[in-house]
C-alpha positions in Angstrom: 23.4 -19.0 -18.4 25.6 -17.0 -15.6 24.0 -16.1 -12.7 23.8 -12.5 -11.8 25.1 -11.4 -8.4 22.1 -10.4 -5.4 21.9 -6.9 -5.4 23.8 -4.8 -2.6 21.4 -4.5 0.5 19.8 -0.8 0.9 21.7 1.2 2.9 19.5 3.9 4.4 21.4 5.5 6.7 25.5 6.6 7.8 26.7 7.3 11.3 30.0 9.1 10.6 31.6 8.9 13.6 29.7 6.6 16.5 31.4 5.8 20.2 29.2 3.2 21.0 28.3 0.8 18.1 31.8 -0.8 18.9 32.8 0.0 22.0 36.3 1.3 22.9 36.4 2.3 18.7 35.5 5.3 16.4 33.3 3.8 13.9 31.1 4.4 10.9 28.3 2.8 10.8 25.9 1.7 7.6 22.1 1.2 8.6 20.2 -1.2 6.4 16.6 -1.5 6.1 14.6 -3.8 6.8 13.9 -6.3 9.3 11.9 -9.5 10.7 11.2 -8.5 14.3 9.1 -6.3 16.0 10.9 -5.5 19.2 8.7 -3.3 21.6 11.7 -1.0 22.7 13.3 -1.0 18.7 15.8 1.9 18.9 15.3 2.4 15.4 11.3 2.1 14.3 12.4 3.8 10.1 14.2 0.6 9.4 11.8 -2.2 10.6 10.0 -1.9 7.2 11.3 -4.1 4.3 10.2 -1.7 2.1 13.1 -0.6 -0.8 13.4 1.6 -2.9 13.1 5.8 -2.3 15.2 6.9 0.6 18.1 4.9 0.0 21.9 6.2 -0.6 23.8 4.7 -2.9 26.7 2.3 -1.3 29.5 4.2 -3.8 28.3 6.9 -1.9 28.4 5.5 1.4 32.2 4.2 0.4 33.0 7.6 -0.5 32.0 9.1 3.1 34.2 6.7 4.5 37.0 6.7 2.6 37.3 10.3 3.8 37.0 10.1 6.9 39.1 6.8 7.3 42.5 8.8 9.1 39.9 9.2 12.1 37.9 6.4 12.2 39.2 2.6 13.6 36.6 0.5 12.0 33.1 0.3 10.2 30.2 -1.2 12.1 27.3 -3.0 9.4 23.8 -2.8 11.2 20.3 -2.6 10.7 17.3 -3.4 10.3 19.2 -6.8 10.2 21.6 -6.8 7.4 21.6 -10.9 7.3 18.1 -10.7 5.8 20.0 -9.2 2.2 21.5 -11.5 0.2 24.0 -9.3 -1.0 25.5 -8.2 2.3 28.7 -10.6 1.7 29.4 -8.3 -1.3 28.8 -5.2 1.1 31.2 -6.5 3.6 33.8 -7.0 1.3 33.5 -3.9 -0.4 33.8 -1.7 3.0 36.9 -4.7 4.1 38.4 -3.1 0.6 38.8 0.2 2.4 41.3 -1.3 4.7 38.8 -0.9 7.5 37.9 -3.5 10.5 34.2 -4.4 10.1 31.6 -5.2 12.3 28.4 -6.9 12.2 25.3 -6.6 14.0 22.8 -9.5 14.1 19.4 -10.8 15.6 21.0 -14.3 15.0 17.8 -15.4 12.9 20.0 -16.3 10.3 21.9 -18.4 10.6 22.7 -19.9 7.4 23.7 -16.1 6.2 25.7 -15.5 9.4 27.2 -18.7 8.4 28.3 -17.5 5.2 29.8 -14.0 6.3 32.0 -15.8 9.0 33.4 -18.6 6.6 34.2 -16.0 4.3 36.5 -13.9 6.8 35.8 -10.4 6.1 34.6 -9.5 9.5 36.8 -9.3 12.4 33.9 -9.3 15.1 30.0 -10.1 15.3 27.5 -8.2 18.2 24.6 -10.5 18.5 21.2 -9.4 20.4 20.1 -12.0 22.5 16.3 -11.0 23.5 15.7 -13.3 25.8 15.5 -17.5 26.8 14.9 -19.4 24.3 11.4 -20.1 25.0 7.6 -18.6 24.2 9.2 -15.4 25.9 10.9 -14.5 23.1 8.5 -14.1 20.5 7.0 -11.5 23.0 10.6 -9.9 23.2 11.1 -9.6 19.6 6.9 -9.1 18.7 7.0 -11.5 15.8 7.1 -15.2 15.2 10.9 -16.7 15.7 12.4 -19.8 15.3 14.3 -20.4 18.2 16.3 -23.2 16.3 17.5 -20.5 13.8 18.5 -18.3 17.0 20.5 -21.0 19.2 22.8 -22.1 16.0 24.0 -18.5 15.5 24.4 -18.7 19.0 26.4 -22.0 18.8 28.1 -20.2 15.2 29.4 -17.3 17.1 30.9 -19.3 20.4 33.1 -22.0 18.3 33.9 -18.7 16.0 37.5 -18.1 16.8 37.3 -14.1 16.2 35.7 -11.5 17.8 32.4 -12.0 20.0 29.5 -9.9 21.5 26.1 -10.8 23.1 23.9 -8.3 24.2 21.1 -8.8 26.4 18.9 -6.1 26.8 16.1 -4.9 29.6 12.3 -5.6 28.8 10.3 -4.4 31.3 7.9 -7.5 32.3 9.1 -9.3 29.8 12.9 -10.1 30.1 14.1 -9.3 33.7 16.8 -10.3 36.3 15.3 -14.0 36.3 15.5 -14.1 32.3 18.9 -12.0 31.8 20.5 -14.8 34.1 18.7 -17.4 32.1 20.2 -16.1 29.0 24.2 -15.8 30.6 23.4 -19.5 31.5 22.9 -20.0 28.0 25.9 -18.0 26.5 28.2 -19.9 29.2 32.0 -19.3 27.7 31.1 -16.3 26.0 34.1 -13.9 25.5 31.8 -11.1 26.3 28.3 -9.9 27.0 26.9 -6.6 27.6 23.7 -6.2 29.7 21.4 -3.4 28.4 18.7 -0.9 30.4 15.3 -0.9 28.7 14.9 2.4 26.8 13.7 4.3 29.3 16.2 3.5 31.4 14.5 0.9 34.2 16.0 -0.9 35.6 18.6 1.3 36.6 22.7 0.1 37.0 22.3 -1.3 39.9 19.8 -4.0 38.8 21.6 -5.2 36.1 25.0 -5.4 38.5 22.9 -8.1 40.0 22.9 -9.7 37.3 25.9 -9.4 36.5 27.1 -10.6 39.6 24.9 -13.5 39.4 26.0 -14.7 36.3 28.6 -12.8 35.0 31.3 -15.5 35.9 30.1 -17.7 33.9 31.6 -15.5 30.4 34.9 -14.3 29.8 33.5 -10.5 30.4 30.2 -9.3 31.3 29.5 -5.3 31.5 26.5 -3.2 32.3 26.0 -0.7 28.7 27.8 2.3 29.5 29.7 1.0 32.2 32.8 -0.6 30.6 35.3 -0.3 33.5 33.2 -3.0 35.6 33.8 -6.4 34.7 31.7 -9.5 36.5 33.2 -11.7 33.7 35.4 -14.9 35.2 38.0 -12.8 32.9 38.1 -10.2 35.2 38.7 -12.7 38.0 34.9 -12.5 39.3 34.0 -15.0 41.9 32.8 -18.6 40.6 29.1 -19.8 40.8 27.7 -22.9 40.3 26.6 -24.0 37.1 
């Protein structure tokens, strides 16, 4: 009996044109629905639910959009929800690779074995992973659902022996996830090739918090930025001053 192959994940949404899902890059990007956290500050509520079926635009469709635009656009960015819960999304990613397109991928990292999967196969050139916090009972209160942290620290591990294209981002949680936790967190990602450090979404703690941090524990990645802030660099890359580990 042949298999039949998992059904493309549900794309509910297409950013034409976006100049920050991949910094320094036009990009399309394909929302997916559904996902396994909670986060207090989600930027995008409409695709927590894992809930198919009305509402969703057919991926020939989504192709389509891009294929017209792709004169202006550098690369396509695949978010959510969190796209690594589908088990179609290696088909997905090939099929946008197809348009002759850089892709993108943005994770939770609860994954892993998916994550795992997409990377072996070579389709992406680069991975943003959001990093909510240590890895301890904080970060079920970060992401408002159970987690495995196991699941979290191997895509972690995955993504920092993966010889292409890296992101962390750590964002701002108001009483949650703060300087002490951000510089946690860097500790953790030591020899990342970049990470960029994220205001809460209503904009506490301000820039100058997060330079702190930066500053604190920025040297201890190849590049570490403040969101928004690109041309300030606290990474060792950027010739930073050591700290001690």
């Amino acid at each position: 009996m042949v298999s039949r192959p998992p059904p493309l994940p549900p794309v509910r949404g297409l950013d034409p044109a976006s100049l920050t899902a991949w910094e320094g890059r036009v990009t399309a990007v394909i929302q997916l629905q559904g996902c396994n956290f909670h986060c207090p500050e989600c930027p995008v509520p409409h695709l927590v639910p894992q809930v198919f079926g009305s509402g969703t635009i057919p991926v020939e469709s989504v192709l389509e959009a891009i294929e017209r635009r792709r004169r202006w656009l550098d690369g396509v960015v695949i978010a959510g929800g969190e796209p690594t819960l589908h088990e179609g999304l290696r088909d997905l990613v090939r099929y946008v690779g197809e348009t002759g397109l850089r892709v993108r991928l943005h994770t939770n990292g609860s994954r892993p074995e998916m994550l795992r999967t997409i990377l072996e196969g070579g389709e992406v050139a680069s991975v943003s992973m959001t990093v909510r916090g240590p890895l301890d009972p904080t970060y079920a209160v970060a992401v408002g659902a159970r987690v495995r942290l196991a699941a979290v620290y191997e895509s972690i591990e995955l993504l920092l022996r993966w010889p292409g294209e890296h992101e962390f981002r750590v964002p701002w949680l108001p009483n949650v996830v703060e300087r002490p936790q951000m510089v946690a967190v860097l500790r953790m990602l030591a020899g990342a090739r970049r990470v960029v450090l994220q205001p809460s979404a209503d904009g506490s703690p301000g820039v100058r918090a997060l330079q702190q941090v930066g500053r604190e524990a920025g040297p201890l990645v190849d590049s570490c930025v403040v969101a928004g802030r690109p041309g300030q660099d606290f990474g060792a890359r950027a010739g930073s001053r050591s700290i001690s580990r």
